[in-house]
N, C-alpha and C positions, 0 to 999 in steps of 0.2 A: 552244594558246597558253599556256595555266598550265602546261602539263609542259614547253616549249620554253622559257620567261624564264628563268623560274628554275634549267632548268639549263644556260643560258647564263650567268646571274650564278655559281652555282657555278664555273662553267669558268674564269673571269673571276677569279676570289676563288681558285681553286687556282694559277692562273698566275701572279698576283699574290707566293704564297706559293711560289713553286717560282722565281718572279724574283731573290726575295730572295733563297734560302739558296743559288743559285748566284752571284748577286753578291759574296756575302759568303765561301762555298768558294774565288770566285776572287781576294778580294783586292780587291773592284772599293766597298769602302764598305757603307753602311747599307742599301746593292738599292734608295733610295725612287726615285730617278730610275728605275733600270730596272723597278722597279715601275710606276710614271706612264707609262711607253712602252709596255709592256706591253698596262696596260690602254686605253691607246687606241686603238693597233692593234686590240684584240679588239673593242672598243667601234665602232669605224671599220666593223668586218668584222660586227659581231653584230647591228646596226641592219636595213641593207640588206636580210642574208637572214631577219629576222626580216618585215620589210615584204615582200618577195617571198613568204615563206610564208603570209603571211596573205592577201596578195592572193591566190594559187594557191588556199588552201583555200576563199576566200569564192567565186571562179570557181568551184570543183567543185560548192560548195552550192548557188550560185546554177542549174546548168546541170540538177544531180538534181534542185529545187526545180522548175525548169521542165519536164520531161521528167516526173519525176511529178505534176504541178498538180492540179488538178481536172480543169481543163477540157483538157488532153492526158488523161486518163483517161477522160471524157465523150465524148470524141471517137472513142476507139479505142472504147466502148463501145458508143456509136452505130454504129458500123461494124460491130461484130458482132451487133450486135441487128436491124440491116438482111439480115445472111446468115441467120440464125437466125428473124426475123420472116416470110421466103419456105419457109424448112423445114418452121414452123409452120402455115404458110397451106395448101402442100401436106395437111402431116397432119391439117388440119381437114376438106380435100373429100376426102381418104381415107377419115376418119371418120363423114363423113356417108354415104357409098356405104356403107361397112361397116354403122351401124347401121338403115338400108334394106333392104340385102340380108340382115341378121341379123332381120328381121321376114318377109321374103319364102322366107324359105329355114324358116322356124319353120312357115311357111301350108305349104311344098308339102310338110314333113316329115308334116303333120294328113292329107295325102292318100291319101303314097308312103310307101314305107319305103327304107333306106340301101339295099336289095340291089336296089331296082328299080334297071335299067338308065338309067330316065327320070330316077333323080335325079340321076345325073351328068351327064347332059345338061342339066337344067333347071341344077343348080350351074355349069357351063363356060358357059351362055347367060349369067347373074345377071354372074358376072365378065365376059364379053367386053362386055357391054352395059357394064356401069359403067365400062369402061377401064379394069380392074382386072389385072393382069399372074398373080398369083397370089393362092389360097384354099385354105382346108384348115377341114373339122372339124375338131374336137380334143374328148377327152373325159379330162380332170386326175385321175387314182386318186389314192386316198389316201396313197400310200408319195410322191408327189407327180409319178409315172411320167403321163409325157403319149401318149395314142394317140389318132394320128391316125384319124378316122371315112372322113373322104374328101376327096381330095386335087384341085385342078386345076393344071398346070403346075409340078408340086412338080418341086424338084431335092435333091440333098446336101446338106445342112447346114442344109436352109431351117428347119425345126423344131427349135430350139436350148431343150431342156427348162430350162436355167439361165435364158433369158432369158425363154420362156412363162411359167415360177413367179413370174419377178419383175415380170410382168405382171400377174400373177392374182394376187397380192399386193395388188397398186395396188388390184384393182377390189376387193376387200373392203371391204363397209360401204359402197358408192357406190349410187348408183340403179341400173336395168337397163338402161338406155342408154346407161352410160358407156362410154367410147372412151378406153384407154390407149396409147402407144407401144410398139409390140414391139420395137423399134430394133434394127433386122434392116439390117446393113450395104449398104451400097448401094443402100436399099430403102427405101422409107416402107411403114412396116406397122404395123397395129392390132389390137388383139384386143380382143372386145366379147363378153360374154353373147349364148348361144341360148336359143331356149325348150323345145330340145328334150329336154332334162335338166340336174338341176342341178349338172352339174359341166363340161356341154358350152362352148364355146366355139367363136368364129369369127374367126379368123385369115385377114387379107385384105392381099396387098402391091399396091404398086406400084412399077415401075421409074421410078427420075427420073434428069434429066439430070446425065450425072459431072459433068459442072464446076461444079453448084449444089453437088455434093455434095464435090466440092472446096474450094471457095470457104467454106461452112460449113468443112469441118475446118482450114481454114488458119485462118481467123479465132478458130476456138478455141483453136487453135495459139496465135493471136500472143496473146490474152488470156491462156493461162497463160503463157507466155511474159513477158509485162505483170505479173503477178501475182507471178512468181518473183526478177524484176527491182526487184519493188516492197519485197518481204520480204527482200532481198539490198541495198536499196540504203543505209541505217547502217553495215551491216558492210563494205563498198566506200566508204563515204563516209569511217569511220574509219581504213581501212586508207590511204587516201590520205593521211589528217593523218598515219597514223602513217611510212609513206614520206617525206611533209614533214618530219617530227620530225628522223627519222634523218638524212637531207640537211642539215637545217640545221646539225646541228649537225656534224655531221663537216665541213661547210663553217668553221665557226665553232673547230672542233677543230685544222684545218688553216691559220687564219687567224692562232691564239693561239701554234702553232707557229714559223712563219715569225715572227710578233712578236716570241717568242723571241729568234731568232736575229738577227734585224735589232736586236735593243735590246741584246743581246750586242756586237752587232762595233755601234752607235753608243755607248755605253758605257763600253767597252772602256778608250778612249783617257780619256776624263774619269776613270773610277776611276782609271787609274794614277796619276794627277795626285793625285789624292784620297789615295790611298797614300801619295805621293812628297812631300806636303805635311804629311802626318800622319806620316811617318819627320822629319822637318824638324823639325816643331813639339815631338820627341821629344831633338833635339839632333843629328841624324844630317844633318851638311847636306852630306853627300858625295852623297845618293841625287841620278840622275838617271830621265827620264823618257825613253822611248825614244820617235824623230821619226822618225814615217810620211811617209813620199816624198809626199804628198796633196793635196799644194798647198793647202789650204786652212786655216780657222780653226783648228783641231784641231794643225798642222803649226807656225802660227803661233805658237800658246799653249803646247806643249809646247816648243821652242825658248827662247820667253821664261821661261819656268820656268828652265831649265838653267840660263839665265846668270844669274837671279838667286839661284838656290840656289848657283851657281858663287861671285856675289860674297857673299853673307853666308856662304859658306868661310870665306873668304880673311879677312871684316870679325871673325867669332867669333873666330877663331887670334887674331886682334890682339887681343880684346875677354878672353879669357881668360887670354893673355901677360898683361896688365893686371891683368885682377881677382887672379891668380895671386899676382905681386907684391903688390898691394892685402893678399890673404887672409892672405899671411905676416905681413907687415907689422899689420894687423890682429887676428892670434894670439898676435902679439910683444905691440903690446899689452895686449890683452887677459892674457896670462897674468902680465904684470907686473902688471895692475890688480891680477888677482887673488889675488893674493899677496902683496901690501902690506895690513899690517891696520890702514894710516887710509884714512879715504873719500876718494872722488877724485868728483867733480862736473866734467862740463863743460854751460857754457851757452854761449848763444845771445847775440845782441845784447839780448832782450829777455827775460835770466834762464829761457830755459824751457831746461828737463833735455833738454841730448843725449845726455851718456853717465852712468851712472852706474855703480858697481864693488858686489860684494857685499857688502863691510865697509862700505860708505854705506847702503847697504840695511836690513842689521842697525845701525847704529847710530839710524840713524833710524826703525828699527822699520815699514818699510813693505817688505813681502816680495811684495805682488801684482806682478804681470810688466804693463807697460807702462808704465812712468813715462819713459818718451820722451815729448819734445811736454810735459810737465805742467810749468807755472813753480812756482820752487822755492817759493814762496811759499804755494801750496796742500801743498806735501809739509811744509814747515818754514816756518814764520812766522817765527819768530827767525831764522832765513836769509836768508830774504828782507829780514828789517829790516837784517840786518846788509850786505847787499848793494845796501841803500839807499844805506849812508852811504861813507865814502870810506876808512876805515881796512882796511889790509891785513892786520894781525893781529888777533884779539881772540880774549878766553874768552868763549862764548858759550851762558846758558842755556838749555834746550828743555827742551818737558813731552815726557814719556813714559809708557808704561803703567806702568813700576815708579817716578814720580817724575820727578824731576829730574836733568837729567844734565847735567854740562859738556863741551862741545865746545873745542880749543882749534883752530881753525880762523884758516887761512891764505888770500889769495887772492892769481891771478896772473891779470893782462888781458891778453889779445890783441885783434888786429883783428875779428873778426867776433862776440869773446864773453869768458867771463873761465872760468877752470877755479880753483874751490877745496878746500882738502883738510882733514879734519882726522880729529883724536883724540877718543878719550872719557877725557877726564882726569879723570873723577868718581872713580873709586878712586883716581887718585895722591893728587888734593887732598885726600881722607879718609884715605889713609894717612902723609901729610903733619901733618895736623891730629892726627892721632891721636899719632903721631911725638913732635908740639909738646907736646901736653898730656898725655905721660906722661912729657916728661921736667919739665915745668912742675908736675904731681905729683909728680913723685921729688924735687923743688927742694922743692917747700913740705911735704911730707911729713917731709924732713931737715932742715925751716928751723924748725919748728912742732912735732916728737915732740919735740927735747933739751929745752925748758923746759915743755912739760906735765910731766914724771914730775915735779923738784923742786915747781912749781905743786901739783901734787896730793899729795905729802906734805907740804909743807907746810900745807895747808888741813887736811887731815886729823890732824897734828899739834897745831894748836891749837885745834881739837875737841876731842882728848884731854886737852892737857895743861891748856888755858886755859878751856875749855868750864864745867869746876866751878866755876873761881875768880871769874870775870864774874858779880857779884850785881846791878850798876846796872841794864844791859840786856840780858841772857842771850839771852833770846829774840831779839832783834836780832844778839847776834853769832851763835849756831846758824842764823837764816836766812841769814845773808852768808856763811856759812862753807860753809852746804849749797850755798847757790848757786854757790861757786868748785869744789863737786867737781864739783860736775853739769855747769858747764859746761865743764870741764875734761872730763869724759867722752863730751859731743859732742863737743869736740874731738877728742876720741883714736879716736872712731869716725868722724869725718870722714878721720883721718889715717891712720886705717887703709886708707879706701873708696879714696883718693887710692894710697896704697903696695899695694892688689889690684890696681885699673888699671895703675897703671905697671908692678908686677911681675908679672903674671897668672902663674903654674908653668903648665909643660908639663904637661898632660893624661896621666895613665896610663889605656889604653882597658883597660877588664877586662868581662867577662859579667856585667850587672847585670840584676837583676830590674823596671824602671822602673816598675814598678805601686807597688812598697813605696817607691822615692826618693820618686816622686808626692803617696803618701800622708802620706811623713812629711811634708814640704813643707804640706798643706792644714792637718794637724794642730796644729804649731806656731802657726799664725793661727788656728787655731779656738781654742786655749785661750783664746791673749791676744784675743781679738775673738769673745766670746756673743752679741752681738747680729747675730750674720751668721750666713745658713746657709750652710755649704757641703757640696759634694757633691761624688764622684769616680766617675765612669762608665767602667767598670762596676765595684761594689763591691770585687769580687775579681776576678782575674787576673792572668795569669803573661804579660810582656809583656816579653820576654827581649831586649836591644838591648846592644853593645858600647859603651860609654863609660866618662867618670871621673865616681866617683857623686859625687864632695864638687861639681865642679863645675856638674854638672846638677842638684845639689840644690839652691846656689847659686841658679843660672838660674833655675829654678822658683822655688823663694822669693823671689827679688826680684821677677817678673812678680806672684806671688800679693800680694806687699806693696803695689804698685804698683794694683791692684784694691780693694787695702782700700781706700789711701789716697785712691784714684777714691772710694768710698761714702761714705767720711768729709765727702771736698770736698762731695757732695752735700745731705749733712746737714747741715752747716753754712750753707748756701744756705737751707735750710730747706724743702726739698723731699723730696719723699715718693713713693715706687714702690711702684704698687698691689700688683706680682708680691712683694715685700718684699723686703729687703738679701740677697744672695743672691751669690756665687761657686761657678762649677761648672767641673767638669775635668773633660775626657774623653778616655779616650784609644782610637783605634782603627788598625786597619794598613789602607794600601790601595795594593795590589801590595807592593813592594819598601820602601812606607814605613812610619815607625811617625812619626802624627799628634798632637800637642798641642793639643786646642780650649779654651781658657780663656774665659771669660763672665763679664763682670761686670756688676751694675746701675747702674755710678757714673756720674758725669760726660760720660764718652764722651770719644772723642779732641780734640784742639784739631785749628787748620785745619793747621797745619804738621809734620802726621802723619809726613810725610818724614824731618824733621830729628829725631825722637824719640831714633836710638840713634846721634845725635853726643855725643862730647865733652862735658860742663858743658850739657847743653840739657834743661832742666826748666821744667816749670810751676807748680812748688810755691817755696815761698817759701825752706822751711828746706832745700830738697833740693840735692843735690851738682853733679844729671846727669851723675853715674856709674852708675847702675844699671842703667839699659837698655844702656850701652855695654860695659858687662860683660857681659850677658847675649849681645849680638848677637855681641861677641867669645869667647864657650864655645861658641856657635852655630853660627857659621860653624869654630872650631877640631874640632867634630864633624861636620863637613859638611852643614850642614842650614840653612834657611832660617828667617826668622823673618816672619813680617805681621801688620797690625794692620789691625783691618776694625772696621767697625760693627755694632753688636749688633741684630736686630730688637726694637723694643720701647723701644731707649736702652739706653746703656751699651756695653763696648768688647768685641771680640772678638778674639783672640789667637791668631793660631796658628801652630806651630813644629811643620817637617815634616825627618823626620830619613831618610838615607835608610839603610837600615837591612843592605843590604845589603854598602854600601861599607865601612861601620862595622865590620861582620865580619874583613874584610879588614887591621883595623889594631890586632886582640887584641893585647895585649904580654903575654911571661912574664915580665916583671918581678919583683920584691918587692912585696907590697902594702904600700901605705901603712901609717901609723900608726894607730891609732883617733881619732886627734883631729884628723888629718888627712883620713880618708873620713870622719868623719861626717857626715853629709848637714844639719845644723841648717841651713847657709846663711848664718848670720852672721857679723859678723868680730869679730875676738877682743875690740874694747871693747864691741859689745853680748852678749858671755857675760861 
């Protein structure tokens, strides 16, 4: 039974596995159902003959168990012990005549000798009297050669020397009376010591009746017979199980078979379905399922399949005529959205995003994919507010990651939602303004230079000419007199800063070295300004970038000015940096760019860091708010960026990324400029 389960559960667990990959060879599914039939069928078949074999092997055991007992073994032993206890009985009163006549025959040998005639007569009396059939001397030499002394009723064979030694064997070491078996066939015969020498003996049969002596050798018969059946009967009791074994399972072999093929043709029909529904479920709703004549479930369900894989045909043709149209229609607009470079929004009744186009995306800086379903109000707040209220146009500001932007944004209502669109009109409106107030410079520039020059000769004339003459209050007219140049010379450096802005000169790009612009730039601040340290990182180096130097030198010394004048305002505050007053410049490339980081200790930026390089927008008192708008404007006319960040520690951080490779791209052969033209000092003509 351990060697039979388990390899029934193997057979079970192969068919199982050989269910499958013909299910799935034929197209019929995943084989689990014809796996499950399978195993039930074998399961159905493997139980039974599992139960029948065990009952068969427990009958075998039980029938050996009885048939060898104790007591059938007692029984037949009894029985031979009763043929064999009558053998014995015989060879006892054998025995005793023999050792009788082995005394009597010892007395008449003291009388006679073997040649007297009288002693075979007295030997032949000794036997007839005892009922003795046959007798013999015997006298054993030493080679182990038996010879007969004297013989009564001797025949052929009666003196069997193999069987005399294994007589005369026994009696070694015994007393002189002993009485062995000479087990002389068909005979009870004995052999006993004479006294008439030491090697003589006395050999005495008797005939007894065949069928005692029958009866004994059957019974020894059947006891080894008993015996051989006893030692034979494991090896017949195993050979049975294993006959069982084999049976079982070729029954179980041939049960798993047929399961087979019955789970096959019950199958058959439900895989095709399973096929025909998974071609369907693929888009294929032409497949049909072919309808066995069967009359029954199977007949019914494939039928019902057809028509309805028949009608969702016919229902898809209609469903994709549809979406088809739908898809164009849909592409159409889609590629109009995307192609229009203001945003297009559509909502809902309750402002959430149904559609939205790419140019909305990027204007409102939200690139993650799924802003379906999300109300506009979580994507754009100022959207939302403005879709609060009831106005159909407005400019509308939003934060952004670089600032502030203006949207001029539009909306249109429908029945179920409203669609709005707009622009990013942050650069028109700055290049508007900028537009304004260089020509509002060019106006007060041309309204304001024609009476400085006379202004300033004249002051400076009555310096010269009146200056000696004035003895009442000298000193009063020299201070009122200095005071009209001086102010006269902010003016004219104002009217300068106003006529740079407005007229900025077109840039000549040439191969400059921006390590030495740089330097000269810190330098110029360093003389006029000891009490600051500055530094340029790294001291030396060849940092070779296309631009115009006068105007990058410009650029830089105005930022650098703009640092001082941060450390001044702090000073004046009355505050004090541990690190001490300090400006540093560094410059380094990274990739395709060549980077400006500037660092000051001053002030730090205001809150409205944004509006820094508009127009007239300063936080100083005597200042233009032209300086950074010049700078932003040589910035961008070199294609480079400009940001202002915060310093670790306090103070402002600066940096202008150029990209260095485009810059390449717009070397001019030109003439170079004049020397008073490139030189890099930065300032305008009334501060030289």
């Amino acid at each position: 039974m351990a060697n039979l389960i388990p390899a029934i559960a193997l057979m079970v667990l192969y068919s199982r596995r050989v269910a499958r990959r013909r299910a799935k060879r034929e197209g019929l599914g995943s084989g689990k159902l014809h796996a499950r039939l399978v195993t039930l069928f074998s399961v159905l078949a493997a139980v039974p003959t599992v139960f029948v074999a065990i009952f068969a092997s427990l009958l075998f055991q039980s029938g050996l168990e009885f048939w060898f007992s104790d007591r059938a073994r007692s029984m037949l032993e009894n029985t031979v012990q009763v043929a064999h206890a009558t053998y014995r009985y015989e060879l006892g009163r054998v025995g005793a005549e023999a050792t009788a006549m082995s005394g009597n025959v010892g007395d008449i040998l003291e009388q006679i000798t073997l040649d007297d005639p009288r002693f075979q007569q007295a030997l032949a009396q000794q036997v007839y009297l005892r009922s003795l059939n046959q007798a013999a001397l015997l006298e054993i030499r030493q080679n182990g050669q038996v010879q007969s002394l004297a013989v009564v009723n001797g025949y052929d064979g009666m003196i069997d020397e193999k069987r005399i030694n294994s007589a005369v064997r026994k009696l070694k070491g015994t007393p002189p009376d002993t009485v062995v078996d000479a087990d002389t066939p068909d005979r009870i015969s004995v052999l006993t010591r004479l006294s008439y020498g030491p090697n003589s003996y006395l050999y005495v049969a008797r005939d007894v009746d065949p069928e005692i002596a029958l009866q004994v050798g059957r019974a020894n018969e059947v006891l080894d017979d008993y015996q051989a059946l006893l030692a034979r009967s494991r090896t017949n009791q195993l050979r049975f199980n294993g006959a069982l074994l084999v049976v079982a399972l070729v029954i179980v072999g041939l049960a798993i078979s047929a399961a087979l093929k019955l789970a096959d043709r019950l199958v058959r029909p439900v895989g095709q379905l399973v096929t025909a529904a998974g071609r369907i479920e693929e888009g294929d709703f032409s497949t049909r399922v072919p309808v066995a004549k069967t009359e029954d479930e199977i007949q019914t369900l494939a039928s019902a399949f057809n028509r309805m894989s028949g009608r969702l045909e016919e229902q898809t043709g209609a469903l994709m005529s549809a979406n088809a149209q739908l898809d164009a229609r849909r592409a159409f607009t889609e590629a109009v959205l995307s192609s229009v470079t203001a945003g297009v929004v559509a909502l809902d009744a309750h402002n959430r995003i149904l559609l939205i186009n790419r140019s909305a995306e990027s204007l409102l800086q939200h690139e993650q994919e799924g802003l379906e379903g999300v109300p506009l109000a979580d994507v754009s707040p100022e959207l939302g507010e403005f879709m609060a209220g009831e106005q159909r146009e407005a400019d509308v500001l939003v934060e952004s990651k670089s600032g502030e932007r203006t949207l001029a944004v539009k909306r249109v209502r429908y029945q179920q939602g409203a669609v709005i669109t707009f622009d990013d009109i942050t650069d028109q409106l700055s290049d508007q303004r900028r537009a304004a107030w260089s020509d509002i410079a060019r106006r007060i520039a041309h309204e304001i230079k024609n009476p400085l020059t006379p202004i300033q000769l004249a002051a400076e004339r009555l310096q010269r000419r009146f200056g000696k003459e004035i003895a009442s209050d000298s000193e009063t007219f020299e201070r009122l007199t200095g005071t009209i140049v001086r102010q006269v010379g902010d003016l004219r450096r104002m009217v300068d800063e106003f006529s740079n802005f407005a007229r900025m000169p077109k840039p000549v790009f040439r191969r400059e070295n921006v390590h030495e612009i740089a330097r000269q730039s810190l330098f110029l601040h360093e003389v006029a300004h000891p009490g600051i340290s500055f530094a340029l990182q790294p001291p030396q180096g060849d940092f070779e970038m296309v631009c115009d130097r006068r105007q990058l030198g410009q650029a830089l010394s105005n930022v650098v000015k703009n640092a001082v004048e941060a450390i001044e305002a702090r000073r004046s505050r009355g505050e004090h940096n541990l690190a001490g007053d300090r400006v540093d410049l560094k410059l380094h490339k990274v990739g395709g760019q060549l980077i400006f980081d500037l660092t000051d200790t001053g002030v730090g930026l205001p809150e409205e860091r944004e509006r820094l390089t508009e127009p007239y927008m300063t936080t100083r008192v005597r200042g233009t708010g032209l300086g950074l708008a010049i700078v932003k404007k040589i910035v961008e006319e070199h294609h480079g960026e400009i940001a202002f960040l915060d310093r670790p520690g306090g103070g402002t951080h600066v940096r202008i990324a150029f990209d260095a490779e485009q810059l390449a791209t717009l070397e001019s052969e030109a003439p170079a400029d004049s020397s008073a033209e490139n030189s890099p000092v930065g300032v305008n003509r009334g501060q030289r």
